[in-house]
C-alpha positions as CSV (number, residue, x, y, z in Angstrom):
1,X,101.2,97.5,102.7
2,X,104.4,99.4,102.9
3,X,107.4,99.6,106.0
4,X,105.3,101.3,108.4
5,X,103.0,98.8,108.3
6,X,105.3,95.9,108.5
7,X,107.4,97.7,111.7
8,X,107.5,96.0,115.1
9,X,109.9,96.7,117.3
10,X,113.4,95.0,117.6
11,X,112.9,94.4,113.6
12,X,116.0,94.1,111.2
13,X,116.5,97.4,108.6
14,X,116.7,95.2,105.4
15,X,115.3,94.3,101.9
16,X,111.4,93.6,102.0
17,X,108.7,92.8,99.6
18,X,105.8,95.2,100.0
19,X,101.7,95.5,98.3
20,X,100.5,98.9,99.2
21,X,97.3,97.9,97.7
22,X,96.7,94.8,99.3
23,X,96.3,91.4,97.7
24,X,94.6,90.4,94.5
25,X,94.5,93.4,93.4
26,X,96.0,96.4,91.6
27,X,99.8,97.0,91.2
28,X,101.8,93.9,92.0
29,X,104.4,93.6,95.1
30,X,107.7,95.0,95.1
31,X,110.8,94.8,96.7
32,X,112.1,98.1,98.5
33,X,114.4,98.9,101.9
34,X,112.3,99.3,105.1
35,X,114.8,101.7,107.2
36,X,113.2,99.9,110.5
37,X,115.3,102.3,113.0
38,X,114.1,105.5,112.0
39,X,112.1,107.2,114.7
40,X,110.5,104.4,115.9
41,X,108.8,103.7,112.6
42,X,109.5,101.7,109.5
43,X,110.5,103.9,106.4
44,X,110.0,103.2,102.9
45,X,112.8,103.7,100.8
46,X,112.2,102.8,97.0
47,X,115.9,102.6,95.3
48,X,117.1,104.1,92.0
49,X,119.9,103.9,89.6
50,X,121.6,107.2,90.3
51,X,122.7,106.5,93.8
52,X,126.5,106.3,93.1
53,X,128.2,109.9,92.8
54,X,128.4,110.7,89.3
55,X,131.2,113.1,88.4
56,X,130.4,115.8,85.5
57,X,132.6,117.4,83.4
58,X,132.7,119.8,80.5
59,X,128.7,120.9,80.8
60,X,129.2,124.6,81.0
61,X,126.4,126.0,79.2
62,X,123.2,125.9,81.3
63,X,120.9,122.6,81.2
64,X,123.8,120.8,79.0
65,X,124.1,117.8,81.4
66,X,120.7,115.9,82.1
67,X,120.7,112.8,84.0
68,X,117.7,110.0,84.1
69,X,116.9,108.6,86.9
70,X,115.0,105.2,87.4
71,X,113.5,103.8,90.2
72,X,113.4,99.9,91.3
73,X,109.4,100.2,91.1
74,X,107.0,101.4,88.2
75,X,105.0,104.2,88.5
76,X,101.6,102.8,89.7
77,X,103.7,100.9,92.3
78,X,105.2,104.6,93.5
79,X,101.6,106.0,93.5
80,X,99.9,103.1,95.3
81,X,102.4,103.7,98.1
82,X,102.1,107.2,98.3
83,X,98.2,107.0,98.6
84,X,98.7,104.7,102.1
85,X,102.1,107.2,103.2
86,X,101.5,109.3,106.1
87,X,104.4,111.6,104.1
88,X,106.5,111.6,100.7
89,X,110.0,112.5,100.6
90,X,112.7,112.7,97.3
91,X,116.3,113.2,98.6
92,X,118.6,114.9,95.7
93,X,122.8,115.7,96.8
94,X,124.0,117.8,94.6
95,X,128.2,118.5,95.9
96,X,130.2,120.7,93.4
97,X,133.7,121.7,92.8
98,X,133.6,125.2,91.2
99,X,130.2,124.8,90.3
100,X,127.4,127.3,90.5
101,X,123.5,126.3,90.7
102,X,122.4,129.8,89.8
103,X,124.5,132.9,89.3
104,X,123.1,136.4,88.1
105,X,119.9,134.9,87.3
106,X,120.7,132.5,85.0
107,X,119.7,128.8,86.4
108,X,122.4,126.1,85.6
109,X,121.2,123.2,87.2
110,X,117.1,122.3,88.3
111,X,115.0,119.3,88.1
């Protein structure tokens, strides 16, 4: 059903193939990374295509960059797992060079 599930102890961190919902029935299986050494638990990790640092130039006005970002699992696969997760977690690194997030009120980057 998802990396917690799968955990025993002494297990491998690697690529596995989960089914939050069980067998035969709703969302197919899917392939994510089970982080099996973290806290004595396995962790989910569902990948994406944004992962690489990106570097941005000439977006000065606010909201002039946007970015998609699309995960290695649909939707309905996401929310299948989240409804047997004990917690849900979305990691976003933002490192700048002379940039500002928000100055004087004015927001220049959000998601």
């Amino acid at each position: 059903r998802s990396c917690s599930d799968l955990y025993e102890p002494g297990m491998v961190s690697d690529e596995y193939t989960i089914d939050p919902d069980g067998p035969r029935s709703g969302v197919e299986p899917f392939q994510v990374y089970c982080d099996m050494n973290s806290q004595g638990k396995g962790v989910t990790v569902i990948s994406h295509d944004s992962e690489d640092r990106t570097e941005v130039t000439n977006h000065a006005h606010a909201g002039s960059y946007m970015r998609d970002v699309t995960y290695h699992a649909s939707m309905d696969q996401i929310r299948a797992l989240i409804l047997v997760s004990e917690s849900c977690k979305q990691f976003i690194k933002y490192e700048c060079y002379n940039s500002v997030i928000s100055n004087g009120g004015t927001d220049y980057a959000w998601w």
